[in-house]
MARBA-3410 file (N, C-alpha, C, O; in Angstrom, 1 decimal):
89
-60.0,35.8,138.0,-61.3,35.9,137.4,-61.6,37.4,137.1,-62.1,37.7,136.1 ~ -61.2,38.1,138.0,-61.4,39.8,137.3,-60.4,40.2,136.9,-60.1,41.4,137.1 ~ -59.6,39.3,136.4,-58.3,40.1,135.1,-59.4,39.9,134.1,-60.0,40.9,133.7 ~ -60.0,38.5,133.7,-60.7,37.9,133.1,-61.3,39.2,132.5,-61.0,39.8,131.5 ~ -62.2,39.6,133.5,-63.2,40.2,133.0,-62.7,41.7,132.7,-62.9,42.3,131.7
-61.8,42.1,133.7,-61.4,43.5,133.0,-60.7,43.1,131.9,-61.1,43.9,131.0 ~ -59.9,42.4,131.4,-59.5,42.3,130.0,-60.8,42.4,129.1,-61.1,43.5,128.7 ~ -61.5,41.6,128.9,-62.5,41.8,128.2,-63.3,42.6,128.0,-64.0,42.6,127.0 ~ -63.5,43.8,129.0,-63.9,44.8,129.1,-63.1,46.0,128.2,-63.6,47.0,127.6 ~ -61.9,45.5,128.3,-60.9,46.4,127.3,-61.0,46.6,126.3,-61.0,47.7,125.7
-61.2,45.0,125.5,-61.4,44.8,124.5,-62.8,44.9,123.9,-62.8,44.9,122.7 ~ -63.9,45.1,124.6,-65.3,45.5,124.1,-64.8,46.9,124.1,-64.8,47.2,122.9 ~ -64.4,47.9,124.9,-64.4,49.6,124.7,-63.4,49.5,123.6,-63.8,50.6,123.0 ~ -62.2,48.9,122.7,-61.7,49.3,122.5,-62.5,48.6,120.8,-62.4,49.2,119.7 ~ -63.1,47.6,121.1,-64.0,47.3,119.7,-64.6,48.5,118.9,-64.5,49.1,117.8
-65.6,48.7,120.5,-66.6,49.7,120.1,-66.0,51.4,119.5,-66.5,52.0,118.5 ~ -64.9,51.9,120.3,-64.5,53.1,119.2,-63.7,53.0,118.3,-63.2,54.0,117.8 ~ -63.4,51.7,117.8,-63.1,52.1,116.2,-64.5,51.9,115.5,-64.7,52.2,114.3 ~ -65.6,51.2,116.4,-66.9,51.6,115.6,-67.2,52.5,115.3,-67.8,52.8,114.3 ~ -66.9,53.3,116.1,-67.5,54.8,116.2,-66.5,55.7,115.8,-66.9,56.8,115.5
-64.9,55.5,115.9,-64.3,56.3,115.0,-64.3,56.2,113.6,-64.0,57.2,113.0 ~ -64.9,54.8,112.9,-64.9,54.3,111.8,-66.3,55.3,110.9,-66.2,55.9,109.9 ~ -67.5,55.3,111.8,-68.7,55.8,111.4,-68.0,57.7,111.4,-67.9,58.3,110.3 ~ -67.7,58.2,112.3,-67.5,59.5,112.2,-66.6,59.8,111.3,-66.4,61.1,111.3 ~ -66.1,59.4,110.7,-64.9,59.4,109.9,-65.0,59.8,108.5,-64.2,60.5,107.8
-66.5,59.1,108.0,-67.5,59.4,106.8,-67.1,60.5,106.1,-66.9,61.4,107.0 ~ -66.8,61.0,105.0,-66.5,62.6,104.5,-68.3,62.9,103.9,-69.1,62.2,103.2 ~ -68.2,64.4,104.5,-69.1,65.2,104.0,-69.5,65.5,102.8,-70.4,66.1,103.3 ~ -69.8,65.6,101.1,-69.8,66.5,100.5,-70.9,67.7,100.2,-71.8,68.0,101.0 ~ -70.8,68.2,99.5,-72.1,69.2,99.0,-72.6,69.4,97.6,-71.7,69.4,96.7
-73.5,69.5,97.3,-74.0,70.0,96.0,-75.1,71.0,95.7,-76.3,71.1,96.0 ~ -74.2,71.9,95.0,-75.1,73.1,94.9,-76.0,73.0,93.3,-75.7,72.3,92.4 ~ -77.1,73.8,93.4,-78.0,73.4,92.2,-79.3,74.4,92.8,-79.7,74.9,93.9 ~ -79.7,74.1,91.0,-81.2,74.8,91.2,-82.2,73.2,90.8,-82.0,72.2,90.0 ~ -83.5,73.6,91.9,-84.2,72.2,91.5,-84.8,72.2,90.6,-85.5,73.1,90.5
-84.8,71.0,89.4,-85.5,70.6,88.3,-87.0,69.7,88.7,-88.1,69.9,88.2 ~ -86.6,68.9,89.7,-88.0,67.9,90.1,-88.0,67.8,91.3,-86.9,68.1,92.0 ~ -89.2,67.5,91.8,-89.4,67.3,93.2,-90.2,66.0,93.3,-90.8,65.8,92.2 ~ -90.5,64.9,94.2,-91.2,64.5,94.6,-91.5,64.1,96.3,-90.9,64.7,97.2 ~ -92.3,63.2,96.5,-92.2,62.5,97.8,-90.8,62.2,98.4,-90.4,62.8,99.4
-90.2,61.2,97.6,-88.8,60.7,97.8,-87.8,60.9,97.1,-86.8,60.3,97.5 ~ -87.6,61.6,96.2,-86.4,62.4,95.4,-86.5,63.5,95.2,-87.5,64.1,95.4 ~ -85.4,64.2,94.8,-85.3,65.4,94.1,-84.2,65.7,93.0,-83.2,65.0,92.9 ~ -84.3,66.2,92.5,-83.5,66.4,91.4,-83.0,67.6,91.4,-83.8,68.6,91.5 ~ -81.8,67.8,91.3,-80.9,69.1,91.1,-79.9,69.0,90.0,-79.2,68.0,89.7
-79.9,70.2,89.3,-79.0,70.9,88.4,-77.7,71.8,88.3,-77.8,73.0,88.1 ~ -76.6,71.4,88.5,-75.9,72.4,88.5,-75.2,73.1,87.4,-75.0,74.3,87.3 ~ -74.9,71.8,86.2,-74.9,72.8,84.9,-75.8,72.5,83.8,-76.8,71.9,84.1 ~ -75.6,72.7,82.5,-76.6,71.8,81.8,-76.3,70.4,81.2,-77.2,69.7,80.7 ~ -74.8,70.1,81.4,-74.6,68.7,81.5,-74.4,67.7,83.0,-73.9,66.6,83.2
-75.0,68.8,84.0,-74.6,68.0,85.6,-75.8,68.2,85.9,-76.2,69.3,85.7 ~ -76.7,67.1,86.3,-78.4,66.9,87.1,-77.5,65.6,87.6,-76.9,64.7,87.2 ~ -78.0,66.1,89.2,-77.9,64.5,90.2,-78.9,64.2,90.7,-79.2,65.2,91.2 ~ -79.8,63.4,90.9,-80.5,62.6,91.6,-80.8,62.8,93.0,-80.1,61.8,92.9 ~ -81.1,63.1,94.2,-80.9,62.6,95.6,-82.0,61.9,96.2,-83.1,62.5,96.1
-81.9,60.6,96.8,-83.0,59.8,97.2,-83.6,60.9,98.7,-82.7,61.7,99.0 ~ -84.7,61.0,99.3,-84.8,61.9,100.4,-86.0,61.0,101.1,-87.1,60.7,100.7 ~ -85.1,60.8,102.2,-86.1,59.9,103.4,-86.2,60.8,105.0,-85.8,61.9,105.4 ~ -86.9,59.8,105.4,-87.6,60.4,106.8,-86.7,60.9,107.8,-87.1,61.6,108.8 ~ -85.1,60.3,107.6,-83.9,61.3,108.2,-83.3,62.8,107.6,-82.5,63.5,108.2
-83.8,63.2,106.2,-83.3,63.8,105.5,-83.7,65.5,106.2,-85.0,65.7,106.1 ~ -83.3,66.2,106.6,-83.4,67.3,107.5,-83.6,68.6,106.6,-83.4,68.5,105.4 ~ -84.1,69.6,107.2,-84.6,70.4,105.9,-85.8,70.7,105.6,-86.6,69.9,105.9 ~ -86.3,71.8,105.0,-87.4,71.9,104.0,-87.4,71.6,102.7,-86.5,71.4,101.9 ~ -88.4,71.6,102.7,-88.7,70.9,100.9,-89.0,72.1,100.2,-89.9,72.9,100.5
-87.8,72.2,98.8,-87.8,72.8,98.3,-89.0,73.0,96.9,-89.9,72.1,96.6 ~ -88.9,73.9,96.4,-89.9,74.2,95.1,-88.9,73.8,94.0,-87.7,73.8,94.0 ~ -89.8,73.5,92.7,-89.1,73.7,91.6,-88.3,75.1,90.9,-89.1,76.0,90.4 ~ -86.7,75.2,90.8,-86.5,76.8,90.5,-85.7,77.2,92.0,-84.8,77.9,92.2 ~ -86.3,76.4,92.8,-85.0,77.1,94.5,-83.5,76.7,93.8,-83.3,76.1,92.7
-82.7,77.3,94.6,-81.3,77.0,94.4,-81.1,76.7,95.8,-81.2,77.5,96.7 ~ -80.6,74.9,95.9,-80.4,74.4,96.9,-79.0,74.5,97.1,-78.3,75.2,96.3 ~ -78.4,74.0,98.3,-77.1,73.3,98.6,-77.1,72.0,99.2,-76.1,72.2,99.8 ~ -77.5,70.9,99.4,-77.3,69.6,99.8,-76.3,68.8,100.2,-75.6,68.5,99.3 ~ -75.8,68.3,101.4,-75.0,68.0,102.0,-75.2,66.5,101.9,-76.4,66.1,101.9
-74.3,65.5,101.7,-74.7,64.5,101.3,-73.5,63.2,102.0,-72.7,63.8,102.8 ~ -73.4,62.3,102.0,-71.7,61.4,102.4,-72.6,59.9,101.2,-73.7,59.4,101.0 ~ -71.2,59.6,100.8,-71.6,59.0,99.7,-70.9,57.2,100.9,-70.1,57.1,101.8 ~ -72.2,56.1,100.1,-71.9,55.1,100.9,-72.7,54.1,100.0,-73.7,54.1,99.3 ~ -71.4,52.8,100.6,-72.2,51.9,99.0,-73.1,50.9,99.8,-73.0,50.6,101.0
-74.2,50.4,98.4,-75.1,49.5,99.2,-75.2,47.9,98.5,-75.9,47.0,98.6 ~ -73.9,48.4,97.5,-73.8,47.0,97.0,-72.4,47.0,96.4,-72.0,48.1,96.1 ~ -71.4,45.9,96.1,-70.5,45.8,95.8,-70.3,44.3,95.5,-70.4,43.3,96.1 ~ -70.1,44.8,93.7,-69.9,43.2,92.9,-68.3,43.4,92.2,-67.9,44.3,91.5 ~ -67.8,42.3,92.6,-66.4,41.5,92.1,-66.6,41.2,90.9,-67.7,40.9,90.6
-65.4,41.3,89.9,-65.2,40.2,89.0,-63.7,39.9,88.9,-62.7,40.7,88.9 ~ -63.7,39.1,88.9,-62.2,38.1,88.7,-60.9,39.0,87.4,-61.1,39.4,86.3 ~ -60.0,39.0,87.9,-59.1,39.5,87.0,-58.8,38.9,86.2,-58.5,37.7,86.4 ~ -58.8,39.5,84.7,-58.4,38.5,83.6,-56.7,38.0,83.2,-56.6,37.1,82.3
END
């Protein structure tokens, strides 16, 4: 009965850190820019005059809030929130 359970025990610790190796694992990037727009929940940055990205900015987003005209840097990890298939032809 407690092989039982220490096996099982194995196998929950050993679930849980590839959870957690899986999450840490994320790559960083950066984007540097001067800001074009500000609001509540986005901002908008420029880096050349054919590169403006977007960034959504929520209640985790760390930081001061920049002016229009700052030259930011932004640290970001890119992660999908949807993913559609289509069948190969």
């Amino acid at each position: 009965m407690t092989r039982t359970f220490a096996g099982l025990a194995i196998v929950i610790l050993f679930v849980l850190a590839l959870a957690a190796g899986g999450y840490a694992s994320a790559k960083s990037y950066q984007f540097t820019g001067v800001v074009k727009a500000v609001d509540s929940n986005s901002l908008t940055v420029e880096k050349r005059a054919k590169e403006t990205w977007q960034f959504e900015l929520t209640k985790d987003t760390k930081g001061a809030t920049p002016k229009i005209g700052d030259r930011v840097t932004i640290s970001y990890r890119m992660t999908a929130s949807e993913i559609e298939t289509q069948p190969r032809k």
